[in-house]
C-alpha positions in Angstrom: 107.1 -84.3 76.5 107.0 -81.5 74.2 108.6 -78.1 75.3 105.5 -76.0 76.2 107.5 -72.6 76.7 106.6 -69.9 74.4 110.2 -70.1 72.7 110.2 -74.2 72.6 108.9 -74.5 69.0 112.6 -76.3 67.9 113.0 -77.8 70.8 111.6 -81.6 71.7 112.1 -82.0 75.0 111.0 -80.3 77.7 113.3 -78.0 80.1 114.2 -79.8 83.2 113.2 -78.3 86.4 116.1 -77.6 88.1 116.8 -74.8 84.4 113.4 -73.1 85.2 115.2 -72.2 88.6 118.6 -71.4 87.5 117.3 -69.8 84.1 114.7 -68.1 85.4 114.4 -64.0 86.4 110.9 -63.5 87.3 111.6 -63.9 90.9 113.2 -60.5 90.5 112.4 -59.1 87.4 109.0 -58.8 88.5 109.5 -55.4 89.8 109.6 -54.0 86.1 105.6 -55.0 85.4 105.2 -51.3 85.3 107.9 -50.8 82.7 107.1 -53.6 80.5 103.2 -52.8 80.1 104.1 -48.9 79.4 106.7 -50.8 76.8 104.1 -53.3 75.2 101.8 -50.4 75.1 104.0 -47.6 72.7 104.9 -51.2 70.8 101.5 -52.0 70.1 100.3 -48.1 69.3 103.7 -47.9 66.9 102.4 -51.6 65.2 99.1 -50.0 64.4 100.5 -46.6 63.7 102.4 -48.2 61.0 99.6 -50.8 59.7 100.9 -54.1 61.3 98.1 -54.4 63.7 94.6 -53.3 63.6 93.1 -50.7 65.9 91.2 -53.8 67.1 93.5 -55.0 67.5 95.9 -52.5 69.2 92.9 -51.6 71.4 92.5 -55.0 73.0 96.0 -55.2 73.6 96.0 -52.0 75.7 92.8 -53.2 77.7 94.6 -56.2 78.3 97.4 -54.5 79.7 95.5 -52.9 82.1 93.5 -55.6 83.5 97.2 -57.4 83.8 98.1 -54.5 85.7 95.6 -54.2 88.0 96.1 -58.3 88.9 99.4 -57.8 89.7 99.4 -54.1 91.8 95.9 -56.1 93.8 98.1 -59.5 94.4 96.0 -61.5 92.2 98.5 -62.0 89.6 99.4 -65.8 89.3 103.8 -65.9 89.0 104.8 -69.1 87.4 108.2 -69.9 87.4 107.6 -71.4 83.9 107.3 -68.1 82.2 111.1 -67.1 83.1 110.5 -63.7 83.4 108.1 -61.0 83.9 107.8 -60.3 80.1 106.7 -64.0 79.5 104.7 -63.9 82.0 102.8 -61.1 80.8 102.5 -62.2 77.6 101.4 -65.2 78.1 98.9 -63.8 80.7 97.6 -61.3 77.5 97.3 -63.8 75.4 95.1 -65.9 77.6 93.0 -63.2 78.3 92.3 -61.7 74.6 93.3 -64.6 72.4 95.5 -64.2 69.1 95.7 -60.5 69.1 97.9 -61.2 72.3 100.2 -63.3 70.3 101.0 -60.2 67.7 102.3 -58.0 70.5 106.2 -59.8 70.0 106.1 -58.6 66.1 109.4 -56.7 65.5 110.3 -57.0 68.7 112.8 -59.3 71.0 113.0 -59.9 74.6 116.5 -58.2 74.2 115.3 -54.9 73.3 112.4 -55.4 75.9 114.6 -56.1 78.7 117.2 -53.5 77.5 113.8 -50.6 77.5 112.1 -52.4 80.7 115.3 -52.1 82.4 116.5 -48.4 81.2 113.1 -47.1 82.4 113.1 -48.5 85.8 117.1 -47.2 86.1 116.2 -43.7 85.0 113.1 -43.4 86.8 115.9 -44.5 90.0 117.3 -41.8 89.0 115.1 -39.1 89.2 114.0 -39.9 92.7 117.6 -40.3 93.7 118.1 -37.2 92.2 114.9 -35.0 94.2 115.9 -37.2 97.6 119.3 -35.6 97.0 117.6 -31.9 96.1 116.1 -32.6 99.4 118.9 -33.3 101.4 120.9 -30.0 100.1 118.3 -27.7 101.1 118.5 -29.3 104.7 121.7 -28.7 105.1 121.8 -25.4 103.5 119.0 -24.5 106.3 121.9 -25.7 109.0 124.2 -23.5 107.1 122.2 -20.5 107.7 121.3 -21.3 111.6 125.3 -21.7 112.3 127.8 -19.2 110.5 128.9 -17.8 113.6 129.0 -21.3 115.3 132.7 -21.6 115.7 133.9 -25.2 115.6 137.3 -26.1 115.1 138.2 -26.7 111.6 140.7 -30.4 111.3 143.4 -31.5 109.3 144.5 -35.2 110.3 141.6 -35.4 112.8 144.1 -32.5 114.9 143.2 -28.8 115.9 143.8 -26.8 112.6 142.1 -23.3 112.4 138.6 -21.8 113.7 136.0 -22.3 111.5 132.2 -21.9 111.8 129.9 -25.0 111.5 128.0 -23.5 108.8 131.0 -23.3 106.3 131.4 -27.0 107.1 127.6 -27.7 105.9 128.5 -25.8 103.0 131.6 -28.4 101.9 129.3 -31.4 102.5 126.2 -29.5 100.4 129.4 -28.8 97.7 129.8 -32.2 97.8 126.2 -33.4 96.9 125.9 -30.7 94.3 128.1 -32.9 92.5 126.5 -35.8 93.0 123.3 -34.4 91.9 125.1 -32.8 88.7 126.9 -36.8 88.3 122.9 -38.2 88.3 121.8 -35.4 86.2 124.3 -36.1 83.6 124.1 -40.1 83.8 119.9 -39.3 82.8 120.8 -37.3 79.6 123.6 -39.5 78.7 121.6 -42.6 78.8 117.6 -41.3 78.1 117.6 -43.3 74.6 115.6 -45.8 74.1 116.7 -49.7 72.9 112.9 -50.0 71.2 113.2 -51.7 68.0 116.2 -53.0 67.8 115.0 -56.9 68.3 117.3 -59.6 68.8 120.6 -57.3 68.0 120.0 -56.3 64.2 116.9 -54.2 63.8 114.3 -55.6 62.0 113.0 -56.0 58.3 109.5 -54.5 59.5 108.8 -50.6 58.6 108.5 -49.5 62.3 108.8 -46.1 63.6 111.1 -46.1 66.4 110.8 -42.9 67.1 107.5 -42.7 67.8 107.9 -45.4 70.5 111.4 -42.8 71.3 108.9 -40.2 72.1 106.0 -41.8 73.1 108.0 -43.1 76.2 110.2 -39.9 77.6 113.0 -40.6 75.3 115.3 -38.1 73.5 115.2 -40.4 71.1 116.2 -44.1 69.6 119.4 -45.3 70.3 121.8 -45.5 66.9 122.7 -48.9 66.7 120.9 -51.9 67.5 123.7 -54.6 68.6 125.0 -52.1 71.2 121.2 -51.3 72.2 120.6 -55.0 73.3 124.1 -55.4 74.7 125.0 -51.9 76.5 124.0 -51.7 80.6 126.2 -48.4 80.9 123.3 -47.1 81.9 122.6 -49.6 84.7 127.1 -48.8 85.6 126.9 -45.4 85.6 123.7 -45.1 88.0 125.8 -47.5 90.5 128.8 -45.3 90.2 126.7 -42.8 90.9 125.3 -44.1 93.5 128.6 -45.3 95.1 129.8 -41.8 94.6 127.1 -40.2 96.8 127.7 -43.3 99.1 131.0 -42.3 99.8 129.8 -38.7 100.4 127.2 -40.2 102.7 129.8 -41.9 104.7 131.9 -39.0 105.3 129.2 -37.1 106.8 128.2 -39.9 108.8 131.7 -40.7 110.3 131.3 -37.0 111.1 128.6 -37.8 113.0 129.7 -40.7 114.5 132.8 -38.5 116.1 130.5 -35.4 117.2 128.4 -37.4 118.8 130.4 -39.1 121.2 131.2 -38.0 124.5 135.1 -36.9 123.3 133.7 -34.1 120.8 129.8 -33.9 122.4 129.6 -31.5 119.4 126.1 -32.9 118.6 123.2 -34.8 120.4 121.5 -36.9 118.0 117.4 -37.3 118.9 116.2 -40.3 120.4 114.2 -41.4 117.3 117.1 -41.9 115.5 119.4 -43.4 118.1 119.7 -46.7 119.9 120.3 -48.4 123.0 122.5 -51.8 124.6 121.2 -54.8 125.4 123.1 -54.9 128.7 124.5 -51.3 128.8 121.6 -49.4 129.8 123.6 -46.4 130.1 124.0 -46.3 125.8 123.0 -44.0 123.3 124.4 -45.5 120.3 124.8 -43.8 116.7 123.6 -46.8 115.1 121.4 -44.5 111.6 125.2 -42.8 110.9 127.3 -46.1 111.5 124.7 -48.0 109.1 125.1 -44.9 106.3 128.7 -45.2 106.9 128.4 -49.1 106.5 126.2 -49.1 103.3 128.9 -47.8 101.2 130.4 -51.0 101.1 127.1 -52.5 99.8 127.2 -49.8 97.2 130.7 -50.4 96.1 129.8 -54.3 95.9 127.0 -54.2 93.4 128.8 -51.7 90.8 132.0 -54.2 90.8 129.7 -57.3 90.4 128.0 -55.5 87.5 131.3 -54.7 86.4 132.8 -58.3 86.7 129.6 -59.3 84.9 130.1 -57.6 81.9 133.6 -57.6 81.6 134.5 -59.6 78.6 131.1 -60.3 76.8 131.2 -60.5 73.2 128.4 -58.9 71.4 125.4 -59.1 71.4 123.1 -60.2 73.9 124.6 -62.6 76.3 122.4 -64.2 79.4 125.2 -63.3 81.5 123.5 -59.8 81.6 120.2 -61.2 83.6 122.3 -60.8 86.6 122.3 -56.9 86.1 119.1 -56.4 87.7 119.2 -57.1 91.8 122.6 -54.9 92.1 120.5 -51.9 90.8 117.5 -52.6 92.6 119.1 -53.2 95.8 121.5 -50.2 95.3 118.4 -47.7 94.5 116.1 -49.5 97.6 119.2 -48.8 100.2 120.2 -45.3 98.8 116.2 -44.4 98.8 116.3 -44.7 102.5 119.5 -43.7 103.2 119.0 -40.4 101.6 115.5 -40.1 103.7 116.9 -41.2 107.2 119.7 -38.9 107.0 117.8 -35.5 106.2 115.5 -36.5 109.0 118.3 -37.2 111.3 120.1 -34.1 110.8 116.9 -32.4 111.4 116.4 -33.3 114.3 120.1 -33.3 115.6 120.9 -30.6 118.0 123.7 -28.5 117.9 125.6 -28.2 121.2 127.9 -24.1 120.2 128.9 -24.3 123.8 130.9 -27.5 123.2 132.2 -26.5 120.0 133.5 -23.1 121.6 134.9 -25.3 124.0 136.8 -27.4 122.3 138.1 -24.1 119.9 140.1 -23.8 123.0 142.2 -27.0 122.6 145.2 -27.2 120.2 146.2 -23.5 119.8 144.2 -22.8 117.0 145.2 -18.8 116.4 148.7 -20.0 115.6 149.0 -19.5 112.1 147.1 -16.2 112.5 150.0 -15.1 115.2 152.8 -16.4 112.7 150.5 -14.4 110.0 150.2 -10.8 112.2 154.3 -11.0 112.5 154.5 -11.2 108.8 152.2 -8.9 107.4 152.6 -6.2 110.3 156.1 -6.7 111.3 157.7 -7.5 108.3 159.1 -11.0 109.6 159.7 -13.3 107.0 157.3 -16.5 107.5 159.5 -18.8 108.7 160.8 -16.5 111.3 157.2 -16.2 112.3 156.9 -19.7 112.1 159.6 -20.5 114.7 158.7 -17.4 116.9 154.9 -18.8 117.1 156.6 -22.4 117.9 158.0 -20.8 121.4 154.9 -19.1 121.8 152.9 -22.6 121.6 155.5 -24.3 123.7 155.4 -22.0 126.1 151.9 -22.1 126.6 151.7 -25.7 126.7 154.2 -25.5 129.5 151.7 -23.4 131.4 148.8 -25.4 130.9 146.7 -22.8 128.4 145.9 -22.8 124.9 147.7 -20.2 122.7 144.7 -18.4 122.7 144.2 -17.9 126.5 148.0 -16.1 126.9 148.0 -12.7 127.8 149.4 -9.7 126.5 152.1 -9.9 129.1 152.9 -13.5 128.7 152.9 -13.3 124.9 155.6 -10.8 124.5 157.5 -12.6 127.2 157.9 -15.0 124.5 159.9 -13.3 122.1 160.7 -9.7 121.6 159.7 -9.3 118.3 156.4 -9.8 119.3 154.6 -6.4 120.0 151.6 -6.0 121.9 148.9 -5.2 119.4 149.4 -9.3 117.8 147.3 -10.4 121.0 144.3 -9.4 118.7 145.4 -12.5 116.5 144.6 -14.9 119.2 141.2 -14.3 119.2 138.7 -17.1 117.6 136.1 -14.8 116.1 139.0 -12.6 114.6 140.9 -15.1 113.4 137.7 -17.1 111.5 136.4 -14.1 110.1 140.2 -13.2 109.2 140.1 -16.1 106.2 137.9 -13.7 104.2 138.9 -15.4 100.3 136.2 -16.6 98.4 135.2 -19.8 99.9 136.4 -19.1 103.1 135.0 -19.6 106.5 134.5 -16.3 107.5 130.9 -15.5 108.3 130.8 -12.9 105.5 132.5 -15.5 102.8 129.6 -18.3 104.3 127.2 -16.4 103.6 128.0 -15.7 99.8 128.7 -19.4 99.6 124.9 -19.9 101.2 123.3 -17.4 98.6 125.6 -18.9 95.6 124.3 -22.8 96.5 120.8 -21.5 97.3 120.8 -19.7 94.1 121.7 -23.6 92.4 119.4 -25.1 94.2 116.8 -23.3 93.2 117.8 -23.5 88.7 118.2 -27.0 89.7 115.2 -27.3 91.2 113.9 -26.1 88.7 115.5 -28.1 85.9 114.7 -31.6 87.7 111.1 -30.9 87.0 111.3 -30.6 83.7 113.0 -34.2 83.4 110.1 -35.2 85.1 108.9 -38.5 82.5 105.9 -37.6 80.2 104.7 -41.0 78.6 101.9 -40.4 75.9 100.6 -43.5 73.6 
C-alpha cells in the first residue's frame, strides 16, 4: 500500500496506525484553525502580490478558506487523524473543495514556518486577553483601595502583629504587584510580535516573496531576521508561561490572604456565598474553596513552563518534532489563567469587608511599639536602643496585665520607666501611629492616597496603550 499522506511521495509504504496516533497533533492543534486560515490567507495574497498565483487563483483560495471556516466554527468539519494536524487537514480540505489551485497554497512555504506563525498568533493573542483580564483586575482592587484607607488592619511580618496599617495600602502592594505583571506581558508582546512567515523549512526560500507584506498584513512589526531560528525559537511560547507563572504566584499570595482572612481566627473578610462552598457531612462549613484553587493553580502554571523548558532543552537546530509538544502547556496555561483572572475580580467584589474585626485584632500584639520606642528617640533624645529596651518593659508589663500596649494608660505607662513622660501615650494610638508612617509609599491615609492617584494615573496610559496593540489583520 502506497503512502497516501500529502508528504508520502518517497515513501512506499504506508504509515502504520499506531504513528498516526503517536505522530499526530490535530487532536490539539485544532484550536489554531483560526490562525492557520488568517496565515494561508496573507500567504496566498503575498503569492499573487508577487505573480506566483493568479488572482483566480488567490481568490478561490480565500473563498475556500472561508467555507473551511465556517465547517469547522458550525461542527461540520470532518477531523481525520490521517491529516496529522490541523494545517493538513485544512489543506487537504481546500484542495478538495477547489481543486489544483488548493494545491499551490504550500509554495514557499513549510509546515515549520506555518506552525511557528499559527502558533505565535494564538500565544500573542493569549496575551492580550491576559493582559486586559489583568487591566481588569487592577482597577478592582484599586476601587477596594479607595473604599478602605482608613480601614486599619494590622500590617504582618512572619504572619505576627507588626505595625497598623490600613487595608487600602495593602490593596495597593498587591495592585503593585500586577502592574508588573501587566508590564512582564506587555513586554513579552513587543519582544516576540515578528512573524516566522517565509522562512520555509529553516532556510528561506529561492522564490521572490515579500515577507513583509505578509509581516504587516498580519499585526506584525515585522519579519523575523533569520529563518533557522524562526522555525526553531518557542521563546515566545517560554516567556508567555513565565509570565503566566509570575502572575500565578502573585495570584496565590493574594489568595492565601484570603484563605487566612476568611477563617474564623482573623474573620477579617466574609467571602459571598456564590463563590464559597460547603461539606458533605459538615453542614456547618463555608469553605474557601475559589482562593485555595487560585492558590493551587500555581503549581499547574509552574508545571507547563518547566515541561516546555525540558522540551527544548538541548535541541539542535532547526526544526525538531520534539517541539509539537509545545502546544497543550500554553493552551492549558492561558484556559486556567483566563478564569482564574475572572473568578478572582468577581470574588473580591463581592467579598465583604468586616473594619470592626480588623480594628479588633489592631488590638492584639502591641502594635504602637515601635512608634513608643520612636516618640523616646525623636522627643526625648534617647538613643534607639535605649528606647528599644525601655518599650520591651513597657510590652512586658502590659502582657503581665492582660492589655495590649495600646490599651495602657497614662499612669501605667510611666510606671514603666521614668524616662517615659506623659505626652508619649499619644504614640499608642492606632490612627496616629498609621498615619505617623507618612514616607512615600507609606500606609498613612494621606501617602495611600497618592499611591491610589499614581496607580490610577497608570492604569489609565496603560489602558490606553493595550488598545493600541489591539491586532489589525488586513489581506
Amino acid at each position: 500500500m502506497e503512502n497516501s499522506k500529502l508528504w508520502g511521495g518517497r515513501f512506499k509504504e504506508g504509515a502504520a496506525k499506531i504513528l498516526d496516533t503517536f505522530n499526530a497533533s490535530l487532536p490539539f492543534d485544532k484550536k489554531l484553525y483560526l490562525q492557520d486560515i488568517l496565515g494561508s490567507k496573507a500567504h496566498s495574497s503575498m503569492l499573487e502580490r508577487c505573480g506566483i498565483l493568479s488572482k483566480e487563483e488567490k481568490e478561490a483560495i480565500h473563498k475556500g478558506l472561508d467555507s473551511i471556516k465556517k465547517e469547522i466554527e458550525n461542527g461540520e468539519f470532518i477531523f481525520k487523524l490521517s491529516d496529522e494536524d490541523i494545517h493538513m487537514a485544512i489543506e487537504s480540505r481546500l484542495t478538495e473543495l477547489i481543486g489544483n489551485a488548493g494545491k499551490k497554497l504550500h509554495t514557499a512555504r513549510s509546515r515549520n514556518d506555518q506552525v511557528a506563525l499559527d502558533f505565535r498568533l494564538f500565544t500573542l493573542s493569549a496575551n492580550y486577553q491576559i493582559s486586559s483580564l489583568v487591566l481588569e483586575l487592577i482597577s478592582t482592587l484599586l476601587d477596594l483601595a479607595k473604599e478602605h484607607t482608613t480601614t486599619i488592619m494590622p500590617g504582618m511580618t512572619h504572619l505576627q502583629h507588626a505595625q497598623p496599617v490600613n487595608f487600602g495600602f495593602i490593596m495597593c502592594a498587591y495592585t503593585c504587584m500586577f502592574v508588573r505583571d501587566f508590564e512582564r506581558l506587555t513586554s513579552s508582546y513587543k519582544r516576540n510580535n515578528f512573524s516566522p512567515l517565509g522562512s520555509a523549512a529553516l532556510a528561506g526560500t529561492p522564490y521572490a516573496i515579500d515577507r513583509f507584506y505578509t509581516a504587516e498584513a498580519l499585526g506584525f512589526e515585522a519579519p523575523t531576521l533569520n529563518a533557522t531560528d524562526s522555525v526553531s525559537d518557542r521563546d515566545f511560547a517560554l516567556d508567555f508561561l513565565y509570565d503566566l507563572s509570575m502572575l500565578s504566584m502573585h495570584i496565590s499570595r493574594l489568595a492565601e490572604e484570603l484563605v487566612l482572612w476568611s477563617s474564623y481566627e482573623f474573620r477579617f473578610i466574609t467571602l459571598s456565598d456564590s463563590y464559597s462552598t460547603g461539606s458533605s457531612i459538615m453542614p456547618q462549613k463555608k469553605n474557601p474553596d475559589v482562593p485555595e484553587l487560585l492558590r493551587g493553580k500555581s503549581g499547574r502554571m509552574y508545571g507547563n513552563l518547566f515541561r516546555l523548558l525540558t522540551v527544548l532543552k538541548g535541541l539542535p537546530l532547526a526544526y525538531n518534532k520534539d517541539t509539537q509538544e509545545d502546544k497543550e502547556a500554553v493552551f492549558d496555561s492561558f484556559e486556567n489563567m483566563e478564569i482564574c483572572l475572572q473568578i478572582l475580580k468577581d470574588l473580591l467584589k463581592t467579598m465583604q469587608i468586616n473594619k470592626d474585626k480588623m480594628q479588633e485584632a489592631c488590638k492584639k500584639g502591641h502594635l504602637c511599639a515601635t512608634d513608643l520606642a520612636d516618640f523616646l528617640v525623636s522627643h526625648c533624645n534617647i538613643p534607639f536602643r535605649e528606647a528599644h529596651h525601655i518599650t520591651g518593659k513597657a510590652v512586658s508589663y502590659a502582657e503581665s496585665i492582660g492589655k495590649d500596649l495600646s490599651e495602657l494608660s497614662i499612669e501605667e505607662l510611666c510606671k514603666v520607666d521614668s524616662a517615659i513622660p506623659k505626652e508619649a501615650h499619644s504614640a499608642l494610638s492606632l490612627e496616629n501611629s498609621m498615619n505617623s508612617r507618612n514616607s512615600y509609599g507609606g500606609t498613612s491615609t494621606k501617602s495611600t492616597l497618592a499611591q491610589i492617584e499614581s496607580l490610577e494615573s497608570w492604569l489609565s496610559l496603560a489602558t490606553i496603550a493595550h488598545h493600541k496593540n489591539q491586532r489589525k489583520m488586513e489581506f
